[in-house]
Residue, then its C-alpha position, 0 to 999 in steps of 0.5 A: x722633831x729636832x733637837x737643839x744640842x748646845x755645846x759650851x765651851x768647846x775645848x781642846x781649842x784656843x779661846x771661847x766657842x760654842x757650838x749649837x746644833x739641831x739633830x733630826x733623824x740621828x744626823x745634824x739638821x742646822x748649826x751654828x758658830x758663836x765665838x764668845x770673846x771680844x777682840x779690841x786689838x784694832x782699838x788698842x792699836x789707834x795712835x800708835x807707832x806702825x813698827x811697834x805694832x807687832x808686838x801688840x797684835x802678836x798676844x793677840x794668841x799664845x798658840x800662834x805667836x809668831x804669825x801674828x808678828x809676820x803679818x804686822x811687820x809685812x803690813x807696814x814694809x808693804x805701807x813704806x816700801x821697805x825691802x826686807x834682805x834675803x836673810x831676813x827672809x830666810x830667817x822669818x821662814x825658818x821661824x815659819x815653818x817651826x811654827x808649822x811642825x810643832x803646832x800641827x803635832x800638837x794638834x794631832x796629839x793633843x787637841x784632836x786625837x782623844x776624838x779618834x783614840x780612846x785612852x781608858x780602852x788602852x788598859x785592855x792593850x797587849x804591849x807586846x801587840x802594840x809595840x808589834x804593830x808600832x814597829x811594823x809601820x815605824x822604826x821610832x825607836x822608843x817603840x818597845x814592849x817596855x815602853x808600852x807597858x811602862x805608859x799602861x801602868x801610868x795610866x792604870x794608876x790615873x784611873x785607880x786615883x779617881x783622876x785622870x787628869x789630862x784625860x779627864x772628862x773625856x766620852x769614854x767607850x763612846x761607840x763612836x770610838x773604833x780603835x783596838x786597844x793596842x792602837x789606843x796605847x800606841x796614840x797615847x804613848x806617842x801623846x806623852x813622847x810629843x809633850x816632851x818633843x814641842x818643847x824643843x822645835x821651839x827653840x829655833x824661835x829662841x835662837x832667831x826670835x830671842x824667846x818663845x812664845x811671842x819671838x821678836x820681830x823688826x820692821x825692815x829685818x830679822x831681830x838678829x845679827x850674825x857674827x861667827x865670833x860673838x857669842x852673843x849673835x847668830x854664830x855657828x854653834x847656834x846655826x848648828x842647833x837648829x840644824x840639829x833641831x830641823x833633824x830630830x823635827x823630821x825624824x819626830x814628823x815622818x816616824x811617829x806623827x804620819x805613821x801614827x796618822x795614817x794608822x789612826x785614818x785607816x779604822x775611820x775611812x767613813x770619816x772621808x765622806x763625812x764634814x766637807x761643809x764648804x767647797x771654796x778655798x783660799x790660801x794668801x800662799x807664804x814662805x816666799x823663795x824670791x822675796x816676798x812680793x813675788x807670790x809665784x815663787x811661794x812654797x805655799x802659792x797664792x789663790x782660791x778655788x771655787x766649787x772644788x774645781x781644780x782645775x782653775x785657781x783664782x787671783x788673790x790681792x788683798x789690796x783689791x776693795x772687791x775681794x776680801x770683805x767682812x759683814x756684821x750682820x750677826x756678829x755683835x758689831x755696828x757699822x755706821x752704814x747699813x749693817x747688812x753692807x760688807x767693808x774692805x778691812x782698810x775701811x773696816x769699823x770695830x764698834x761693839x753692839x752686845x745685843x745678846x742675852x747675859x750668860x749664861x744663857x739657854x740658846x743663841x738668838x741665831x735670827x738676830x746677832x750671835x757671835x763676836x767674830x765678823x763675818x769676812x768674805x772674798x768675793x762674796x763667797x764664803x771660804x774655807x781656810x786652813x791646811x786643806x785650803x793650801x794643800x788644795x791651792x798647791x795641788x792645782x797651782x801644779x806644786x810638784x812636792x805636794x802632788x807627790x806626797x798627796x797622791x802616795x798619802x791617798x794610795x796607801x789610804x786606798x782613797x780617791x781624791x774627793x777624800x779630802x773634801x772632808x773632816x779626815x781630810x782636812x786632819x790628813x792635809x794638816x800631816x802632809x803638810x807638816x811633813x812638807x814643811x819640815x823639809x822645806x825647812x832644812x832647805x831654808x836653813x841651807x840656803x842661810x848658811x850658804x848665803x853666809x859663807x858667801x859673805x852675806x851678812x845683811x839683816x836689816x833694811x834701815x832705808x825707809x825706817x825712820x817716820x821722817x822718811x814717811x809719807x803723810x799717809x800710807x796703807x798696806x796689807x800683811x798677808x801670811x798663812x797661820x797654821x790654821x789658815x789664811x791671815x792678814x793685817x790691813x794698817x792705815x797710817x796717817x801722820x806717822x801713826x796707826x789710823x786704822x788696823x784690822x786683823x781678819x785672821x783664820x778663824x774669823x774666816x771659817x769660824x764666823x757667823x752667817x753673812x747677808x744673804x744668810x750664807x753659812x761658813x766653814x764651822x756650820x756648813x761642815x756640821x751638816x748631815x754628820x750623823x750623832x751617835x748619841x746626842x748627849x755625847x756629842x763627840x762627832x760635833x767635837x771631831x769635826x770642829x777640831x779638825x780645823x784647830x779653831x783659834x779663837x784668838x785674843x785673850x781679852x775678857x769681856x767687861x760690862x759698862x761698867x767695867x766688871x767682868x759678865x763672865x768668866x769661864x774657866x776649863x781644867 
């Protein structure tokens, strides 16, 4: 007999998730992904200016930010044929990949780790013991007996005020858990060190972008000028900055953060056969070498894989009506055609069909419509998106920088290569690349500096901006990858405004209900068969749905009729 497990909401996430699962026999027999929050920024968006847009859809996270922006500005230069100059570039990398750095080790610290790492068992740690393995395997150098003691007593004395406070409601001693108590102090003190880290990286937002989070963006450019002189632009002193910041993200990166990984990875290994879901891929590739309408110059290439062969890597475009697709069978929306037909974003229709019942509510009509994200699809097929997607895409496109630290990563681990198609994987993949993307990111920051000395000042291609320039109508498609997976805009303009927008962003893809043909998605696929400790806990649930950092975005409340709020949830 199964049993039905209802976790609501998720949390350590961003948004509204939840998560129902049927249990048989001590392992996940059938599940189901609900996204609880309505997104209207398709709607808010009609009849505006097309290079006001970023601004808009950027909110649309407080955790993405920037992402956002890049993907809306991309969009309309690829409307308008504008060209954007190799600085810009270099400066919308840049902000990528600090993005990237601090996203991801917050992630691992602060939103997936207490999966693995149980904080209370750090009490009965010998920090002496724990600053013995830490040096072993990293010359951070706050790893001291002191230090290990000093994050002990903090925690003693949250424990004896009856409030944990950011540990708080956590699975404690859940028999899940299987790290000795010196490795659970060594994790929660490096959680403490990233807090006080993510706030700086961030700051090359601020230096570029004018602030964090939500930086500023321009169509045709980079929000910036560079004047050696001016204090006020980008001069010497603040590219020095964020060259230093570059450093200390590396240091952060390769010292604490993959030691600390790799640690953590090496008491789970059965977690390599657990929660691979899926086995189709795909990644719309960025940080671009050559100008962005050159994918094949990507850091991150561009392609899908199907069936987890390696060996071929399919052609992605994201203006080809047969490939990307979204359904609205169980999601609540309505198309004006048949509801089991699927439509390519730049004819997509965002009309609300609530057809659930009020919260709050027992179970899921998981027959009927479920969830508030659609369901998109690239050639029909259902895709997993996020860091294992582009570390898989890299790996068989033939990246040499990510075969290289792919293969090192899996030997120390002692793991074949089928090891990623899995929930450790994909938390393994989300490290490697950080670590990637911090060097990449002193690369960028070279070749901007270099373009400079040069005499290179240009930041802005005004040609093609002006609406009088325009053509009466135009379409255009912004892709980027998000940290948590493939992203794009898809814009219509008609008259020199905003006809259609649709944002078919990384969650959407593996956090969405099932299809037509009754297809499941990432989030679903990959609960199958994980094995429950103990149902009541569901800990297992929470370990592998966290390891694709579910992003729920918009920040929209949900509103009845008659404009007052049916529900509002709110998490500690």
């Amino acid at each position: 007999m199964a049993t039905r497990i209802v976790v609501d909401p998720i949390t350590r996430i961003e948004g509204h998730l939840r998560i129902e699962a049927e249990v048989k026999n001590g392992k996940i027999a059938d599940a189901y992904s609900s996204g609880t929050m309505v997104r209207g920024f398709e709607i808010i968006l009609k009849g505006r200016d097309p290079r006001d847009a970023w601004a808009f859809v950027e909110r649309a996270c407080g955790v993405c930010t920037t992402v956002h922006a890049l993907a809306s500005v991309r969009a309309v230069e690829n409307a308008l044929k504008i060209e954007v100059p190799p600085n810009a570039e270099l400066i919308r990398n840049l902000m990528f990949c600090a993005q990237y750095v601090q996203d991801h080790v917050v992630h691992f610290y602060h939103l997936h780790a207490l999966d693995w790492v149980d904080v209370v068992s750090a009490l009965k740690a010998n920090p002496a013991e724990a600053a013995r393995i830490a040096q072993s395997i990293s010359p951070w150098p706050k790893n001291s007996a002191s230090y290990f003691k000093e994050v002990q007593k903090r925690i003693q004395t949250f424990v004896e005020s009856g409030q944990l406070g950011i540990f708080a409601n956590g699975y404690w001693g859940h028999p899940a858990y299987k790290l000795p108590p010196e490795v659970n102090l060594l994790a929660v003190s490096h959680y403490l060190d990233a807090l006080e880290w993510q706030k700086e990286v961030v700051k090359i937002h601020t230096i570029f972008g004018g602030k964090n989070p939500h930086p500023n963006y321009l169509v045709g450019g980079a929000p910036c000028s560079i004047n050696p002189d001016d204090a006020m632009a980008l001069n010497a002193e603040r590219l020095a900055k964020v060259g230093q910041l570059i450093g200390d993200a590396i240091d952060f990166v390769e010292q604490v953060y993959i030691p600390d990984l790799l640690a953590v990875a090496g008491f789970y290994k059965e977690w390599f056969a657990i929660g691979g879901g899926l086995k189709n891929y795909l990644s719309y590739g960025d940080l671009p070498t050559n100008g962005y309408n050159d994918p094949t110059n990507f850091k991150f290439p561009r392609g899908a894989i199907l069936n987890r062969n390696l060996n071929e890597v399919f052609e992605v475009k994201g203006d080809d009506p047969d490939q990307v697709r979204e359904y609205v069978t169980h999601s609540w929306y309505k198309y004006n055609g048949d509801n089991n037909t699927s439509l390519h974003p730049w004819d997509g229709e965002t009309e609300f069909n609530y057809t659930g019942p009020q919260p709050p509510y027992e179970h899921l009509n998981v027959e009927g419509k479920y969830s508030w994200l659609k369901t998109p699809r690239w050639k029909d097929n259902p895709m997993e998106v996020g860091p294992l997607a582009r570390m898989l895409v890299a790996y068989a496109s033939g990246s040499t920088d990510v075969q290289e630290v792919v293969n090192e990563t899996l030997k120390k681990l002692n793991a074949p290569v089928t090891a990623l198609f899995s929930t450790l994987g994909r938390t393994a993949a989300r490290g490697l690349e950080t670590k990637l993307t911090a060097h990449w990111m002193k690369g960028f920051h070279q070749d901007l500096i270099n373009n400079i000395k040069n005499g290179d000042t240009r930041m802005f291609n005004k040609e093609k901006w002006e609406p009088e320039t325009w053509p009466a109508e135009a379409k255009g498609v912004g892709l980027s990858e998000a940290p948590r997976g493939a992203l794009a805009h898809w814009i219509v303009i008609k008259d020199k405004k905003i006809d259609n927008y649709q944002l078919v962003v990384p969650s959407t893809w593996n956090a969405s209900p099932r299809d037509a043909n009754g297809n499941q998605s990432s989030y679903e696929a990959s609960l199958m068969d994980t094995p429950m400790a103990n149902s009541d806990q569901p800990l297992e649930i929470l370990r592998t749905v966290h390891s694709f950092d579910p992003c729920i975005a918009c920040a929209v409340h949900l509103y009845d009729p008659e404009g007052k709020h049916i529900n509002q949830v709110k998490i500690l």
